[in-house]
ZAMI-781047 format. One record per residue (C-alpha): residue number from 0; x, y, z; chain. Coordinates in nm, 4 decimals. Example, Ala and Ser with C-alpha at 12.3 -4.5 7.8 and 13.67 -1.06 7.14 Angstrom:
+-----+----------+----------+----------+-------+
|  nr |       c1 |       c2 |       c3 | kette |
+-----+----------+----------+----------+-------+
|   0 |   1.2300 |  -0.4500 |   0.7800 |     A |
|   1 |   1.3670 |  -0.1060 |   0.7140 |     A |
+-----+----------+----------+----------+-------+
//
This chain:
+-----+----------+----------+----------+-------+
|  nr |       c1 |       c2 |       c3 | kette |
+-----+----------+----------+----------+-------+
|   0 |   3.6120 |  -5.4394 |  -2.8607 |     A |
|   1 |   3.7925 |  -5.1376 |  -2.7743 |     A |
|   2 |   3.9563 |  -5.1013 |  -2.4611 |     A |
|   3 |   3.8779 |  -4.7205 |  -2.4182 |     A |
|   4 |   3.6602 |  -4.5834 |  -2.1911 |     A |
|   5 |   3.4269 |  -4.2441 |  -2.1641 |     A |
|   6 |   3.5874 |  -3.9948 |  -1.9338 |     A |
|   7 |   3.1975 |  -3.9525 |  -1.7734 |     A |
|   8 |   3.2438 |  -4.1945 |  -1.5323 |     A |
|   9 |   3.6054 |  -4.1096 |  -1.4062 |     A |
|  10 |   3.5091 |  -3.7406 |  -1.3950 |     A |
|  11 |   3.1821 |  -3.7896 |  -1.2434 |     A |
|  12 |   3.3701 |  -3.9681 |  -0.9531 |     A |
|  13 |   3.6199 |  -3.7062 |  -0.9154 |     A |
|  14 |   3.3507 |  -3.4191 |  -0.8861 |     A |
|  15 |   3.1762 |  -3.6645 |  -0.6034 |     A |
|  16 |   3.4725 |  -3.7896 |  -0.4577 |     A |
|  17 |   3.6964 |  -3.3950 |  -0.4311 |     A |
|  18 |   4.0158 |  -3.5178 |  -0.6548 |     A |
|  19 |   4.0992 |  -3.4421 |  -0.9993 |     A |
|  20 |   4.1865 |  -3.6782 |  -1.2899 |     A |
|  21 |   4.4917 |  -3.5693 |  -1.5249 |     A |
|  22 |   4.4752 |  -3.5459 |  -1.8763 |     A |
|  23 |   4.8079 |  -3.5795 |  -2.0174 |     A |
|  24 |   4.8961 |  -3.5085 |  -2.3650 |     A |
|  25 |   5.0852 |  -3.7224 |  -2.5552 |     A |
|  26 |   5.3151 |  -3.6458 |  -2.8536 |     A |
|  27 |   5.5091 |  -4.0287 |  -2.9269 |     A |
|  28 |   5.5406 |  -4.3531 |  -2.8306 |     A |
|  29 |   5.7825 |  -4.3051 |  -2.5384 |     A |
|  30 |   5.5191 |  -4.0168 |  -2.3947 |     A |
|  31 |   5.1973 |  -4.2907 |  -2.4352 |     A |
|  32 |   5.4203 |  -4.5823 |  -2.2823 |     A |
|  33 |   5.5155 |  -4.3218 |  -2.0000 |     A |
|  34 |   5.1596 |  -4.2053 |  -1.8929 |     A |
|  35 |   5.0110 |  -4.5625 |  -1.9073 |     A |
|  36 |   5.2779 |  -4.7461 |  -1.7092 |     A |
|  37 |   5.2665 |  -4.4839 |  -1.4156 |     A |
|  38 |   4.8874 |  -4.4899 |  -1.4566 |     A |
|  39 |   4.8948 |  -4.8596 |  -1.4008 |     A |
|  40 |   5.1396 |  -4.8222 |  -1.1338 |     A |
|  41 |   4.9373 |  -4.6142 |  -0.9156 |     A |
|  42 |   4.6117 |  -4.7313 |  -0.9850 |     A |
|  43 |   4.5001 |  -4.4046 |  -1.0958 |     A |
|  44 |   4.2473 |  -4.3231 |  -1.4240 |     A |
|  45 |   4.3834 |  -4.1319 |  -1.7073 |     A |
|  46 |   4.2758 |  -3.9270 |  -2.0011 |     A |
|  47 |   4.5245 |  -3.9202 |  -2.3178 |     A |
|  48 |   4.5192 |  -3.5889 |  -2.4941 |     A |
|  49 |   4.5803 |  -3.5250 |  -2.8496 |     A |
|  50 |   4.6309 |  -3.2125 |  -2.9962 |     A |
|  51 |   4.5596 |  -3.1704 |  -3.4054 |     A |
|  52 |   4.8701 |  -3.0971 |  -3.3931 |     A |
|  53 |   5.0143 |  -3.3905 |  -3.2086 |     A |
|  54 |   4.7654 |  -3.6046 |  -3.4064 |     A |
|  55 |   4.8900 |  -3.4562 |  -3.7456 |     A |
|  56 |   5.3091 |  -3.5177 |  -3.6287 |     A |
|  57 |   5.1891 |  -3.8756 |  -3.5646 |     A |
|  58 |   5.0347 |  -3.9795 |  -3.9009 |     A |
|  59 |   4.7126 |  -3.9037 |  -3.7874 |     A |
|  60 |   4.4158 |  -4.0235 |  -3.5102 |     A |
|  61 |   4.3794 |  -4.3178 |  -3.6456 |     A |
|  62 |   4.7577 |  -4.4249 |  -3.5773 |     A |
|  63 |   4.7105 |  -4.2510 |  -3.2509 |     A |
|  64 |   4.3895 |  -4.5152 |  -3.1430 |     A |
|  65 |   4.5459 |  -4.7968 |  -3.2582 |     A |
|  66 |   4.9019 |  -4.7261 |  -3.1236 |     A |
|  67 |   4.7365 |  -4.6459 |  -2.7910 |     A |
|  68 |   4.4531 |  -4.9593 |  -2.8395 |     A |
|  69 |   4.7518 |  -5.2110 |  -2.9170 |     A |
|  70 |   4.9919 |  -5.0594 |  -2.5919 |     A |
|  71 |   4.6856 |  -5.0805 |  -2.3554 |     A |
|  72 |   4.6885 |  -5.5199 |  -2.4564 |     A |
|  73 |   5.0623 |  -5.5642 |  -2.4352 |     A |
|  74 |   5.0983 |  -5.3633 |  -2.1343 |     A |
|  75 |   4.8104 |  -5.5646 |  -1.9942 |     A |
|  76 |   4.6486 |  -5.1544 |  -1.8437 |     A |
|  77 |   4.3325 |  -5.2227 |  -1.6547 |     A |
|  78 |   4.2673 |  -4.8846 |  -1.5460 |     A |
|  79 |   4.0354 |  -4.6521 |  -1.7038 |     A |
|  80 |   4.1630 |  -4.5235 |  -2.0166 |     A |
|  81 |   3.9951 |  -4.2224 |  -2.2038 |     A |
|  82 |   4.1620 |  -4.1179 |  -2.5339 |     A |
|  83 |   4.0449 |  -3.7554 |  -2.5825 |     A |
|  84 |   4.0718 |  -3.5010 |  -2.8653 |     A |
|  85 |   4.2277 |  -3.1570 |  -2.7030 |     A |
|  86 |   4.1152 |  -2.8446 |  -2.8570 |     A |
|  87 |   3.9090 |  -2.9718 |  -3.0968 |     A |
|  88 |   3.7856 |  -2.8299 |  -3.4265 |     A |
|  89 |   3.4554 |  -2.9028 |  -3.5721 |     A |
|  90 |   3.5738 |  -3.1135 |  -3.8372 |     A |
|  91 |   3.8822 |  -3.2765 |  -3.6168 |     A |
|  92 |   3.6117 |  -3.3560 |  -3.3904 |     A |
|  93 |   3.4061 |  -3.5514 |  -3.6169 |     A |
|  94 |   3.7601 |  -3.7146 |  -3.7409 |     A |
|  95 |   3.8481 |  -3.8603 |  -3.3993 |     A |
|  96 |   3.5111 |  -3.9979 |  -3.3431 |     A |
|  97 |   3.5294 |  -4.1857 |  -3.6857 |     A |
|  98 |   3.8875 |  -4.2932 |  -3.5285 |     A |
|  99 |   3.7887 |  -4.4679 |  -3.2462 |     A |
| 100 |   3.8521 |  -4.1970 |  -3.0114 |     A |
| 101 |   3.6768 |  -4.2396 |  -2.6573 |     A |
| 102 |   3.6262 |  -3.8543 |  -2.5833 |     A |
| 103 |   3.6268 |  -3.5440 |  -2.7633 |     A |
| 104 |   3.6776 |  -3.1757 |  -2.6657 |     A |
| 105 |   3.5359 |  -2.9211 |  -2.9083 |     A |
| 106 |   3.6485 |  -2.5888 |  -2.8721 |     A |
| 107 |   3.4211 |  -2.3442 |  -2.9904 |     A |
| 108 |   3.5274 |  -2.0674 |  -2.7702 |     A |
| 109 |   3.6747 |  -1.8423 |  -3.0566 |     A |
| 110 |   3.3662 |  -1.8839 |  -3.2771 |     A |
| 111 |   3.0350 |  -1.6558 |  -3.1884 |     A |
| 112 |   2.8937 |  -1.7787 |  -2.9126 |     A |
| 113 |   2.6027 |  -1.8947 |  -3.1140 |     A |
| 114 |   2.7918 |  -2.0655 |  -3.3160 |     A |
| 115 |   2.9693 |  -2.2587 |  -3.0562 |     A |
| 116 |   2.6109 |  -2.3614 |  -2.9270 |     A |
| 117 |   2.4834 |  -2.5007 |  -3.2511 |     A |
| 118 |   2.8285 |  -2.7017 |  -3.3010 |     A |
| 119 |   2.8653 |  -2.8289 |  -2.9370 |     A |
| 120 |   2.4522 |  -2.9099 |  -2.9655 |     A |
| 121 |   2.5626 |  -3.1591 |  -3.3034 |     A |
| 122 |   2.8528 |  -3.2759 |  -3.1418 |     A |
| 123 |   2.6179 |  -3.3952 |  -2.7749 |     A |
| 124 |   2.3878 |  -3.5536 |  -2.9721 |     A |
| 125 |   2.6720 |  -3.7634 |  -3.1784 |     A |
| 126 |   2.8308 |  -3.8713 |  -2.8807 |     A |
| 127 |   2.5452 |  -3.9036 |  -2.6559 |     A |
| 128 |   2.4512 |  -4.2132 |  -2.9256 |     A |
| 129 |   2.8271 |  -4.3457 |  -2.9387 |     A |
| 130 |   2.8666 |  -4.3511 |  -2.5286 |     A |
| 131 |   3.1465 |  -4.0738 |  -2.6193 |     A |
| 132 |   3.2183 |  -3.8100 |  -2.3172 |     A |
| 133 |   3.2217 |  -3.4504 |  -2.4724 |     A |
| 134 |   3.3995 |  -3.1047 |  -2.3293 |     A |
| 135 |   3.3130 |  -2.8058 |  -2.4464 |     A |
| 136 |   3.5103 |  -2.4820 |  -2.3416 |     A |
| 137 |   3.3591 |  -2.1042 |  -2.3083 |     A |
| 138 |   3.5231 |  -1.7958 |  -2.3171 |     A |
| 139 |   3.9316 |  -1.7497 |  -2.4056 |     A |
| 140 |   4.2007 |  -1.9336 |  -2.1874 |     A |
| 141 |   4.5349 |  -1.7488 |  -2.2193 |     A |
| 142 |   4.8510 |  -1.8689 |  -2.3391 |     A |
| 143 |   4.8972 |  -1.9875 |  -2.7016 |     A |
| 144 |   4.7286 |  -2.3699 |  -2.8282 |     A |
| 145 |   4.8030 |  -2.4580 |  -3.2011 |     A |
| 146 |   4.7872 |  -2.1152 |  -3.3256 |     A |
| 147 |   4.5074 |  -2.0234 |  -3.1067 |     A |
| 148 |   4.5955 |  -1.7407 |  -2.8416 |     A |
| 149 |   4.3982 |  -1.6250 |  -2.5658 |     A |
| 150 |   4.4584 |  -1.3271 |  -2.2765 |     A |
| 151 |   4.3989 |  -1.5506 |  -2.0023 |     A |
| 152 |   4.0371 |  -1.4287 |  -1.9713 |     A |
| 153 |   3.7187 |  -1.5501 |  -1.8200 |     A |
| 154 |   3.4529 |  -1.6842 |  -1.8556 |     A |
| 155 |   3.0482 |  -1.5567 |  -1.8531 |     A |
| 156 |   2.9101 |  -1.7964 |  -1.6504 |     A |
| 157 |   2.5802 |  -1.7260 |  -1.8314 |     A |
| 158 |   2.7515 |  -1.8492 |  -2.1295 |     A |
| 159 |   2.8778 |  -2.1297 |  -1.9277 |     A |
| 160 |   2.4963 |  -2.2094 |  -1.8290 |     A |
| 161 |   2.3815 |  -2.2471 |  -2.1470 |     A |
| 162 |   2.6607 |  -2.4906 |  -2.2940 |     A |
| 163 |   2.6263 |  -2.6717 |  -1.9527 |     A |
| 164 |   2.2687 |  -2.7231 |  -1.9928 |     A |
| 165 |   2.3134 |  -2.9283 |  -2.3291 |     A |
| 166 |   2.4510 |  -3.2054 |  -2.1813 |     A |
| 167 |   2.8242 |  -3.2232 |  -2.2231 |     A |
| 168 |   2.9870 |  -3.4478 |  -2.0181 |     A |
| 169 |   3.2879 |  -3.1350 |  -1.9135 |     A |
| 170 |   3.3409 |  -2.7310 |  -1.9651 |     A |
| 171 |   3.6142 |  -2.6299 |  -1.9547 |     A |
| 172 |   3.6172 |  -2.2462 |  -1.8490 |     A |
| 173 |   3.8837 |  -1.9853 |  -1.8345 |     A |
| 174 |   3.9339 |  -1.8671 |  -1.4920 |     A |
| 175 |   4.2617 |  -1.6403 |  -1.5745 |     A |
| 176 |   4.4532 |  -1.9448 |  -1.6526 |     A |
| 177 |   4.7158 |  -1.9601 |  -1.9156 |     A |
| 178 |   4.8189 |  -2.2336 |  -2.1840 |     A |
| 179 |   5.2453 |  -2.2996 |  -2.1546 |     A |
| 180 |   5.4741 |  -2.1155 |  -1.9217 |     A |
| 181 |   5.2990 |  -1.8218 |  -1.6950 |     A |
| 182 |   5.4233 |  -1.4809 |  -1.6667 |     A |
| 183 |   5.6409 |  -1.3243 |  -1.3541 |     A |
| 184 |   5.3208 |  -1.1405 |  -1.3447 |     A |
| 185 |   5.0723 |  -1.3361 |  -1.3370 |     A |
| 186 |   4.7462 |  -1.2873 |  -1.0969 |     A |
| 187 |   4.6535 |  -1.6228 |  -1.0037 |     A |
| 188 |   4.3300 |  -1.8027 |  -1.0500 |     A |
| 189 |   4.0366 |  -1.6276 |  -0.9917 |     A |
| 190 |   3.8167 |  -1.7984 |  -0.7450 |     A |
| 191 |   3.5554 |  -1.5909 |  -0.7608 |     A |
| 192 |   3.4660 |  -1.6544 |  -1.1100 |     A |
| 193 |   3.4952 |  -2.0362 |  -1.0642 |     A |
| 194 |   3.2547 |  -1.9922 |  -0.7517 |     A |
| 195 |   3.0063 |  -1.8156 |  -0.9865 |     A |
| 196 |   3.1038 |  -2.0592 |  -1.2626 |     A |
| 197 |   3.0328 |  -2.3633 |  -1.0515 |     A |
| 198 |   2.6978 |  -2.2103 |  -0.9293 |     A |
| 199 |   2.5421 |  -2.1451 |  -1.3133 |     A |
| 200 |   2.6473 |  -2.5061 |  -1.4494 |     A |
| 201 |   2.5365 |  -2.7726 |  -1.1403 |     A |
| 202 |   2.7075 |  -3.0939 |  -1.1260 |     A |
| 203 |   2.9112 |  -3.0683 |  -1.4300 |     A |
| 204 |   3.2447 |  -3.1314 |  -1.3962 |     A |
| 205 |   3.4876 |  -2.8603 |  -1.4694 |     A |
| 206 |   3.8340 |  -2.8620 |  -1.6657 |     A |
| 207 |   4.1229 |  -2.6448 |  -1.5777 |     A |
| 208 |   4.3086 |  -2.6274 |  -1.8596 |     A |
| 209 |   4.6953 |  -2.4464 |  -1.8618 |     A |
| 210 |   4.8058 |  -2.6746 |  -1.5374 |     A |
| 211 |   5.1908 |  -2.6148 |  -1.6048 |     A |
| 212 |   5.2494 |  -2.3497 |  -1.3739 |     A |
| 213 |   5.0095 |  -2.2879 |  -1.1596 |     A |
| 214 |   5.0847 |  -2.3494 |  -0.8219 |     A |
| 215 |   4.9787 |  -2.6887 |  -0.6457 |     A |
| 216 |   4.8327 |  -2.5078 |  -0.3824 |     A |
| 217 |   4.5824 |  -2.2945 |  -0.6585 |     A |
| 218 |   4.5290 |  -2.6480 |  -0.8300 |     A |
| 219 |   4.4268 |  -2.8410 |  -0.4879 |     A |
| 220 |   4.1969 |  -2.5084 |  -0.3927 |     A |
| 221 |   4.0209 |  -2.5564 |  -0.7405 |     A |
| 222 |   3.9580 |  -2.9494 |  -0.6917 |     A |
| 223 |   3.7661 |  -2.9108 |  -0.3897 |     A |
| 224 |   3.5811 |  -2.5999 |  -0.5783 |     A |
| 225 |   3.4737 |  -2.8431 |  -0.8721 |     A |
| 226 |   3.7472 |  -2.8975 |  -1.1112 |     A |
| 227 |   3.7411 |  -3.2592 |  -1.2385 |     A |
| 228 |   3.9997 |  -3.2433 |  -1.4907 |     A |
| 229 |   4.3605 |  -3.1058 |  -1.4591 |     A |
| 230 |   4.5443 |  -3.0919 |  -1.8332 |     A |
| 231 |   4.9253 |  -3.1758 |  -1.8010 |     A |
| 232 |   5.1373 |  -3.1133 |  -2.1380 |     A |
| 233 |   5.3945 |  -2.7947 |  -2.0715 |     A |
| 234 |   5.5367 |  -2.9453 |  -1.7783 |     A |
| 235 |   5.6123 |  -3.2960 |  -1.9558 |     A |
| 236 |   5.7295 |  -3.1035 |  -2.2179 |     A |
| 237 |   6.0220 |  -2.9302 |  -2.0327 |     A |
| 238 |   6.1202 |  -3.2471 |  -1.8285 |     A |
| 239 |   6.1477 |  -3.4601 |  -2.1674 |     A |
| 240 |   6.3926 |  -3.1570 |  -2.3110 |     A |
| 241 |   6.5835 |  -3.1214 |  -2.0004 |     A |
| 242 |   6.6165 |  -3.5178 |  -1.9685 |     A |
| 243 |   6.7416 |  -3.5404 |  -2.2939 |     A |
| 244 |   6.9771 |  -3.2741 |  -2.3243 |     A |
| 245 |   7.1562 |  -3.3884 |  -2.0335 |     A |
| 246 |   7.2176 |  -3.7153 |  -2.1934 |     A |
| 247 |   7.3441 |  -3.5594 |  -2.5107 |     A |
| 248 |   7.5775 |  -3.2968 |  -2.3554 |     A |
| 249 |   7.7295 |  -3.5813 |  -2.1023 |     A |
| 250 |   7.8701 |  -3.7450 |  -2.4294 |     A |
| 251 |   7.6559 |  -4.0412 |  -2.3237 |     A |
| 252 |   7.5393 |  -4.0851 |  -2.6732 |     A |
| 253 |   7.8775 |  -4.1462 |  -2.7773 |     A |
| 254 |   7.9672 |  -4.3831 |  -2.5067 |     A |
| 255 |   7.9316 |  -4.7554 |  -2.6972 |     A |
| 256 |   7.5759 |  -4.7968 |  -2.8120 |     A |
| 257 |   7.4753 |  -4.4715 |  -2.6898 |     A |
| 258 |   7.3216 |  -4.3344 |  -3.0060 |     A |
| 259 |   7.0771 |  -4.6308 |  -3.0118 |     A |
| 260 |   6.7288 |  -4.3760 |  -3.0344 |     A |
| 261 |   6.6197 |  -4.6430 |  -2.7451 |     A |
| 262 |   6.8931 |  -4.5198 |  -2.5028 |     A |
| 263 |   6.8519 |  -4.1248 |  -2.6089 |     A |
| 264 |   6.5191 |  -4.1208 |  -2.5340 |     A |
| 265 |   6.5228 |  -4.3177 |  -2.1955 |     A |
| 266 |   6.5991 |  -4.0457 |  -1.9592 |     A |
| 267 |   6.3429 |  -3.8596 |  -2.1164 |     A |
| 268 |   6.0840 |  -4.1086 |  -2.1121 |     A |
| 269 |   6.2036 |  -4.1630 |  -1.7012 |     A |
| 270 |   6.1546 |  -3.7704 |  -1.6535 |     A |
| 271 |   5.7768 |  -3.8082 |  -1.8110 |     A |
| 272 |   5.7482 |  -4.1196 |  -1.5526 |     A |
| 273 |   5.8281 |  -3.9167 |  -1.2703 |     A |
| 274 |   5.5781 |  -3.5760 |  -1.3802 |     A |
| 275 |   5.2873 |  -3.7795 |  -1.4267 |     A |
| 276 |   5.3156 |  -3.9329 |  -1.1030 |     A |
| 277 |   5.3859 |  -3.6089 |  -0.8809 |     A |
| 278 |   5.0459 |  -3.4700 |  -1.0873 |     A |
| 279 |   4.8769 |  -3.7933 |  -0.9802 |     A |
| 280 |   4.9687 |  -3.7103 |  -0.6136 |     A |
| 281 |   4.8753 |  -3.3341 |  -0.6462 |     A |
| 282 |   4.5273 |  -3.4159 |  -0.7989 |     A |
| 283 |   4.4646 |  -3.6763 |  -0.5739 |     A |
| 284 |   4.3735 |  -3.9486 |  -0.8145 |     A |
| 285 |   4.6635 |  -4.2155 |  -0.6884 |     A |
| 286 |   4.4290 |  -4.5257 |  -0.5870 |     A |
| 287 |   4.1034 |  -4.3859 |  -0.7687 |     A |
| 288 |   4.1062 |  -4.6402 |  -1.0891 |     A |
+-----+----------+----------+----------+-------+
//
């Protein structure tokens, strides 16, 4: 009995209740053990991402479920767990559900749009039978994602409409936002396309991918608008590095049994601790398991 749950009922709470639940990628061990614990901690529900990418580095989504299946037991986590694919392909998708993934996203943005309604329409169905949730994403989201780079465009909320209308559980939209670090330059999210957005797709819960820089004030503003789904992975990213270089250039690895990978990777593993939980308390999910 898997201890996973569907992200549909976490999200569909967010939407009704104005907070937003953070998906946080993971890339190791320390990064899963990090997100769970604080998860616990706060009471809050949490969505695991996975990458391809991230999946691939860790032997693949199989080792990912179980890794994440067996730390959920000995960690004795009670809140609501989603394990989610992140920027799905076609055939990854299909892989992680044969994994024991609990939620997929499948994103067909870069294929016709035809395409990406014939895919998305297979991949509802599938899921709809497994109790799986299912994002789907429209239009290009800036910023670079395993290879995949994007202008920070928008979305057609037409288009938006008719992958809405299938079913999926999540869209995921691009509302100028950007994957990784923003530009000096940058705009700022643009409301007025997530107002139109939010009008052509009805209660479904929106994702705002390409959190890492956007300011908590644009994040909070989108919440209350009708994004249900915040993705965290730059941000974690940078703390980790900075964590862990300090360490290292401190000499602290060469201090006793410094060098032990255990103590290298603890401040990093603290800095991850710390992120997740100031997202919680931006997003407003603290309490919400």
């Amino acid at each position: 009995m898997s201890r996973l749950v569907s992200a549909k009922d976490m999200l569909n709470k967010a939407l009704a209740g104005h907070y937003g639940v953070a998906q946080i990628n993971i890339n190791n061990l320390e990064w899963t053990k990090a997100v769970l614990t604080t998860s616990q901690e706060l009471k809050a529900p949490v969505i695991l991402g996975v990458s391809e990418g991230a999946g691939k580095y860790m032997t693949g989504f199989k080792t990912v479920a179980n890794m994440v299946e067996g730390m959920m037991e000995s960690l004795d986590i009670t809140v609501p767990v989603a394990l989610h694919l992140d920027h799905g392909t076609y055939n990854g998708s299909v892989a992680c559900i044969n994994a024991g993934f609990s939620s997929i996203m499948f994103d067909g943005s870069s294929l016709p749009f035809e395409e990406n309604l014939a895919k998305t329409t297979a991949l509802v169905n599938a899921c709809d039978v497994l109790g799986l949730s299912l994002e789907a994403e429209v239009g290009s989201i800036g910023g670079e994602e395993d290879g995949v780079i994007g202008m920070g465009e928008c979305a057609d909320p037409e288009e938006c409409r008719k992958i809405a209308s299938l079913g999926v559980t999540m869209l995921a939209a691009g509302i100028g936002n950007i994957h990784g670090v923003y530009p000096e330059n940058w705009p700022g999210l643009r409301f007025d396309v997530l107002e139109k957005i939010r009008a052509a797709t009805g209660d479904v819960p929106l994702v705002l991918h390409g959190g890492t820089g956007i300011p908590d004030e644009q994040v909070k503003k989108a919440i209350t608008m009708g994004v249900s789904k915040v993705n965290v992975n730059t941000e974690c990213q940078l703390v980790f590095a900075a964590a862990t270089r300090q360490y290292i250039e401190e000499g602290k690895d060469l201090k006793g049994k410094g060098f032990d990978p255990r103590k290298v990777l603890a401040p990093g593993y603290e800095a991850i601790k710390e992120k997740v939980k100031e997202k919680f308390e931006v997003f407003g999910c603290v309490g919400k398991a």
